[in-house]
Structure formats: structure tokens, C-alpha cells
C-alpha positions in Angstrom: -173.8 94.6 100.3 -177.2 93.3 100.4 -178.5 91.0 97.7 -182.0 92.6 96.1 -184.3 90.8 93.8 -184.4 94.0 91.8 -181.7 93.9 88.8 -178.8 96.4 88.3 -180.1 97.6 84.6 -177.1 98.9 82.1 -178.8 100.8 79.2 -177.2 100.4 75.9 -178.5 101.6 72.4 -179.0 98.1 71.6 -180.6 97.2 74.7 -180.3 96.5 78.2 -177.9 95.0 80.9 -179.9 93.2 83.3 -177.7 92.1 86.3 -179.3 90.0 89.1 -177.5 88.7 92.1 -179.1 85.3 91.2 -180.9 83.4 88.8 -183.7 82.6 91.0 -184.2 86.2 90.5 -184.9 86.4 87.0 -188.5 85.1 86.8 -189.9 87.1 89.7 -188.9 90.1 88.1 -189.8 89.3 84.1 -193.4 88.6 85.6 -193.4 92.0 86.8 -191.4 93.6 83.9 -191.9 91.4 80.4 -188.3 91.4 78.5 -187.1 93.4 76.1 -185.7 92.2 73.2 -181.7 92.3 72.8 -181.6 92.0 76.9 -178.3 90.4 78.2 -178.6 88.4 81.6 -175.7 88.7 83.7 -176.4 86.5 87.2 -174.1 85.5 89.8 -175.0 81.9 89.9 -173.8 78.8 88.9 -174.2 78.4 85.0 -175.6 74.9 85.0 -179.0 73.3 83.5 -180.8 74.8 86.7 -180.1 78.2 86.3 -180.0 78.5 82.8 -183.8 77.1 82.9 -184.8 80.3 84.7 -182.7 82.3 83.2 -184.9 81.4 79.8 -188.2 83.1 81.1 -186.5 86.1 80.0 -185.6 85.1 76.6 -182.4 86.4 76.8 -180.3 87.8 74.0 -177.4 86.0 75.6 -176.4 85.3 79.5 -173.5 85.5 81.3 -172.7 83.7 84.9 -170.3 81.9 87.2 -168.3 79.0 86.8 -168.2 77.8 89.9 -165.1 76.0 89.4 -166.8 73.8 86.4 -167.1 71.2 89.6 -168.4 67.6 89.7 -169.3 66.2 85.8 -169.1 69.9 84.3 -172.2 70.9 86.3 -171.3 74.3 87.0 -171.1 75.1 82.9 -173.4 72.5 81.6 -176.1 75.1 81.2 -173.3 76.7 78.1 -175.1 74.1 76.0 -178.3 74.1 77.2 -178.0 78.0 75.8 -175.9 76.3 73.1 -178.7 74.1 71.6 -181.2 77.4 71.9 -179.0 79.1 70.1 -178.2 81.4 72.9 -174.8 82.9 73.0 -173.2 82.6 76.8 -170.1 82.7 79.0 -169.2 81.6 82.7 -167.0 84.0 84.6 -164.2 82.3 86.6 -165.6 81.9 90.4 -162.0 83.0 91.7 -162.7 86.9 90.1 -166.2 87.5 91.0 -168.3 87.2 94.3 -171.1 84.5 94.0 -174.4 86.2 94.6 -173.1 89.4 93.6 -174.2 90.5 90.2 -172.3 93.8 90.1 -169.1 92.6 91.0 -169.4 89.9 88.7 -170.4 92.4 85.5 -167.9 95.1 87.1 -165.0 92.5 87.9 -165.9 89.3 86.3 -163.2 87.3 84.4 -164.8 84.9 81.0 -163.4 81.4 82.0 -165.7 79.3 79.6 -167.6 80.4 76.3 -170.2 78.5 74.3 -169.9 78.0 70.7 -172.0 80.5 69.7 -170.8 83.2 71.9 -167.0 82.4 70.5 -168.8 83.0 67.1 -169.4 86.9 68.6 -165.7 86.7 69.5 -166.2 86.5 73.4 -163.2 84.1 74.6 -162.0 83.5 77.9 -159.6 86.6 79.3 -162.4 88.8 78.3 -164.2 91.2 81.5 -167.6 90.1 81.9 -168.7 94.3 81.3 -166.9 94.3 77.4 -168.7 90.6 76.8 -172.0 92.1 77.9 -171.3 94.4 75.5 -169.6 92.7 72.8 -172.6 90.1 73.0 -175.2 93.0 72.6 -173.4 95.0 69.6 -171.7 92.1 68.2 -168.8 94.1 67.5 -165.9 92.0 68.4 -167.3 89.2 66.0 -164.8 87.7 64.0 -164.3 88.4 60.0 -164.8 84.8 59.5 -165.9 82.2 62.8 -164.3 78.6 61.4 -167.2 76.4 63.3 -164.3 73.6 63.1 -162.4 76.2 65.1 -159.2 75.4 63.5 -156.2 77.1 65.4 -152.9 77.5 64.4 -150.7 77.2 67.4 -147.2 77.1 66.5 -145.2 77.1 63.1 -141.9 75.7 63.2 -139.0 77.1 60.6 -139.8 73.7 58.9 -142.7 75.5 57.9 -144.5 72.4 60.2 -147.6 73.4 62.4 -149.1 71.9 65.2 -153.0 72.6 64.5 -155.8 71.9 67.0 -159.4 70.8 65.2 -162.4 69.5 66.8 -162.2 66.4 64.4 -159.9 64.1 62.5 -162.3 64.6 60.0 -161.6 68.6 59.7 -158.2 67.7 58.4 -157.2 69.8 55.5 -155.2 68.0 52.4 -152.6 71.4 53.6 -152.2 68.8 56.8 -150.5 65.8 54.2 -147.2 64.9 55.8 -147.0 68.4 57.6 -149.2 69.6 60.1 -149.5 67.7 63.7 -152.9 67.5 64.3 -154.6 68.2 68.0 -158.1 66.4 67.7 -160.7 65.9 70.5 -162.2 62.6 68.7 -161.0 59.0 70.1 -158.1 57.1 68.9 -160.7 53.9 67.7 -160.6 51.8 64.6 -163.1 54.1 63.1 -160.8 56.8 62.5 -157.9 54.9 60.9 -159.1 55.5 57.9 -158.9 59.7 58.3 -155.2 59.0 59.5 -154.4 56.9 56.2 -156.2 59.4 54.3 -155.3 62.9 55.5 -151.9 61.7 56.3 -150.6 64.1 59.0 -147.3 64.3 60.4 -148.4 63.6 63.4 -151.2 63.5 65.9 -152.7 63.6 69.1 -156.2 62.6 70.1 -158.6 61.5 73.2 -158.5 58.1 74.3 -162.2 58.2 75.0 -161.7 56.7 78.3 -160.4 54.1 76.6 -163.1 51.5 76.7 -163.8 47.8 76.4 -160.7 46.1 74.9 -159.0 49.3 74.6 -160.9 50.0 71.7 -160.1 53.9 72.1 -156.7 53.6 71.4 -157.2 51.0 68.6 -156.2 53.5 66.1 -152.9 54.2 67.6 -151.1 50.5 66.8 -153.2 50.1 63.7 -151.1 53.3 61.8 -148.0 52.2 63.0 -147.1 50.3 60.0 -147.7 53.2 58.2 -145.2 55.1 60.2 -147.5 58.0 61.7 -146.8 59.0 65.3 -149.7 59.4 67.5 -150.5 59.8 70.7 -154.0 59.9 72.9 -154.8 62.3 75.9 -157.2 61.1 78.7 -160.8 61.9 78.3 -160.2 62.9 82.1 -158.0 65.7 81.4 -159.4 67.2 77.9 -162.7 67.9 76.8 -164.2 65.5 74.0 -165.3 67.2 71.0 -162.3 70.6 71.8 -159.5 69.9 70.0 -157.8 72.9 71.6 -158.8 71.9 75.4 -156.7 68.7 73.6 -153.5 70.7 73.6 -154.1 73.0 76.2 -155.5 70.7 79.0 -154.5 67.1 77.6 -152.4 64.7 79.4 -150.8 61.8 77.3 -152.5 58.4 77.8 -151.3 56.5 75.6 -149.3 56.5 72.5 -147.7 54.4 69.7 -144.2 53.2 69.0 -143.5 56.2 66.0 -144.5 58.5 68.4 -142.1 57.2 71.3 -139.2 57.2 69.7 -139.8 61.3 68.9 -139.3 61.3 73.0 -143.2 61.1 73.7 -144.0 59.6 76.6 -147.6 58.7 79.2 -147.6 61.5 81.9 -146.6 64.7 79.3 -149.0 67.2 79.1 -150.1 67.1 75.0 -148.2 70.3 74.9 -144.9 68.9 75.5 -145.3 66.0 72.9 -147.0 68.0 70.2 -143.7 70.1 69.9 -141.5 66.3 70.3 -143.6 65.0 67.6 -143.7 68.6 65.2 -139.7 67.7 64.9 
């Protein structure tokens, strides 16, 4: 099919669809057409800075685009939180079910891969077709009862009554965590969090080794609480997102971990998934 600068337009009650085979596209036609408030850009381009730049002379309601297999230092999502910090709700489809430089199979066909914090807030996650999150982002209703901007997640309960429990922070722990809960963080394992280990106490825990650093300093943390006799382990900052606790547990591979921790069976090479269960025992 031929690419047109014109958009694919979706009428809703709260607004309008625009869909545009590319970003480059959205300027032309917003000269020609101003926006309309509660418009929803869907493009089939990358969502990085770029795009999301022209994307903005529409003064979107909230965007959606590709995520062009995240690629090289996140550049084919960093524009999630350049939408992020304008408090612009936004998702990147996964490259793999939509054609790049096809808007209309990317709204009709389109598969969320990524969300920014303040589309997850409107309930879009990833799983989600690209048409219901155009939607959803429009009429907001899919949006949570309550949106937990810690985005604590309960992943598993054992009969022990033990959860494993991913937070962004250390410092989100709850006093419900005391000598229960493993915790999933996306902080490093530095000296400057020993003092949240001593404090909240968990079971157990696994955080990001920061890319470990001069000295080692990111996994300082992890010998430091050993006397106190709480396992931990760190993921690598190369396989888990800093700052997502949950891409922690769902993406993390272990790093690094401390002696408590090793003999619960964890070892360097386990995905965090594997040794959050070893150390919820």
C-alpha cells in the first residue's frame, strides 16, 4: 500500500484517532489542520526523542508508535519519557506485529511492547492491541481503581504466606515486607542502601548492580548485610532496567550475590526469576 501524508482519522466521542504512516508526517498536516484537543497520535515510526519532537506540534492527548526493537541505548523508546516528562501518556508497539511506515496496520494490528508511566496510570500495559489503547488512552476507561506510582506488584505468594514483591525502590519497602516479603528492586546494591536493608528487614532481596562501578561500589551493599543474615542478590544493569523493579524480575540476570543468598542455591548466570523463588524458601 502506498504511504500518504494524509492521516487515517478514527472519530470517537472524545475525539479523534489520527494515524500517520510516519512522524515526519505530523507537522505538515497540523499546519494545514490545527489539533484538536483529546487527539491520539498513532505513527508508525520509531518512538525515540526524534519522532516524539514532531509528534509534539500536535499537542497530542497521548501517542502511540513502534518499538523498533528498543535497539542501541533504548533509542527506539526513549521518546516514552520525553512524553513522560510532558506529561503525555504513550506506548511503543512491538516492531515484530506491525509494519514500519504503516499506520493502519500498526493501529489495526499493533501489539503494546513498552508503556510510559503515565499511560500504565490509564491502565495501558504491554499485551494490549494498539486500537483498544487508542481507545483506552482517549476514554480513560481501563484506568485503574488505584495507580500505585511505586508500582508495587505482587508476583507470587507462597503457602508460607511469603511474597516475592517487585518495587521500583528499596525505599518503597513496606513494614508488611519485615522478615517476609523478597523484595525485587531496580536501585543499586551500594553502601547507601544498607541502611533500607537493616531497616525494612526483608527476607530477602534482589537488586541492580548498577554496572557495578569503581571498587565494586554497586554491590557494596551485598557483603555489608551479611552479618545480618539477609540474602541478596544483584541483577546486571545490562539485563534489567534501572529504576523497574519488575523489568528486575522479569528481565534480570544475577550478577552478583552474597553468601546468605548462595547457600538458598542462588547462583551468577540465573535469571532473577529463578533465585527470587530459591531465596522466597
Amino acid at each position: 500500500m502506498a504511504s500518504t501524508h494524509s492521516p487515517r482519522i478514527v472519530n470517537n466521542p472524545q475525539g479523534r484517532v489520527l494515524v500517520f504512516d510516519s512522524a515526519t508526517y505530523v507537522e505538515s498536516f497540523v499546519a494545514s489542520e490545527p489539533a484538536t484537543q483529546g487527539d491520539v497520535v498513532v505513527n508508525a515510526s520509531y518512538s525515540g526523542v526524534l519522532c516524539a519532537r514532531m509528534v509534539m506540534s500536535a499537542r497530542p492527548q497521548a501517542v502511540i508508535g513502534l518499538d523498533c526493537a528498543i535497539g542501541k541505548d533504548g533509542a527506539g523508546i526513549a521518546g516514552l519519557w520525553y512524553y513522560e516528562a510532558l506529561g503525555v501518556p504513550s506506548a511503543a508497539v512491538d516492531v515484530m506485529t506491525a509494519e514500519m511506515g504503516n499506520g493502519s496496520d500498526l493501529y489495526d494490528n499493533g501489539i503494546v511492547s513498552r508503556v510510559n508511566d503515565a499511560a500504565q496510570a490509564l491502565g495501558i500495559e504491554p499485551g494490549m492491541k494498539a486500537s483498544d489503547a487508542a481507545r483506552f488512552l482517549q476514554t480513560g476507561e481501563k484506568k485503574p481503581t488505584v495507580f500505585e506510582p511505586t508500582r508495587r506488584r505482587v508476583i507470587h505468594t507462597a503457602s508460607s504466606g511469603r511474597s516475592i514483591v517487585c518495587t521500583d525502590s528499596i525505599a518503597y519497602a513496606l513494614p508488611e515486607d519485615k522478615n517476609r516479603n523478597v523484595l525485587c528492586t531496580a536501585g543499586h546494591t551500594g553502601r547507601s542502601v544498607v541502611g533500607y536493608f537493616r531497616d525494612f528487614r526483608p527476607w530477602a532481596f534482589i537488586c541492580s548492580d548498577g554496572g557495578v562501578g569503581k571498587n565494586n561500589s554497586g554491590l557494596s551493599a551485598l557483603e555489608a548485610v551479611e552479618p545480618d543474615g539477609i540474602p541478596g542478590a544483584s541483577v546486571s544493569a545490562l539485563t534489567a532496567r534501572m529504576g523497574d523493579g519488575q523489568s528486575t524480575y522479569f528481565d534480570g540476570v544475577i550478577s552478583a550475590c552474597n553468601q546468605p543468598a548462595r547457600d538458598k542455591g542462588v547462583r551468577v548466570g540465573q535469571s532473577a526469576k529463578e533465585a527470587a523463588l530459591l531465596l522466597l524458601a
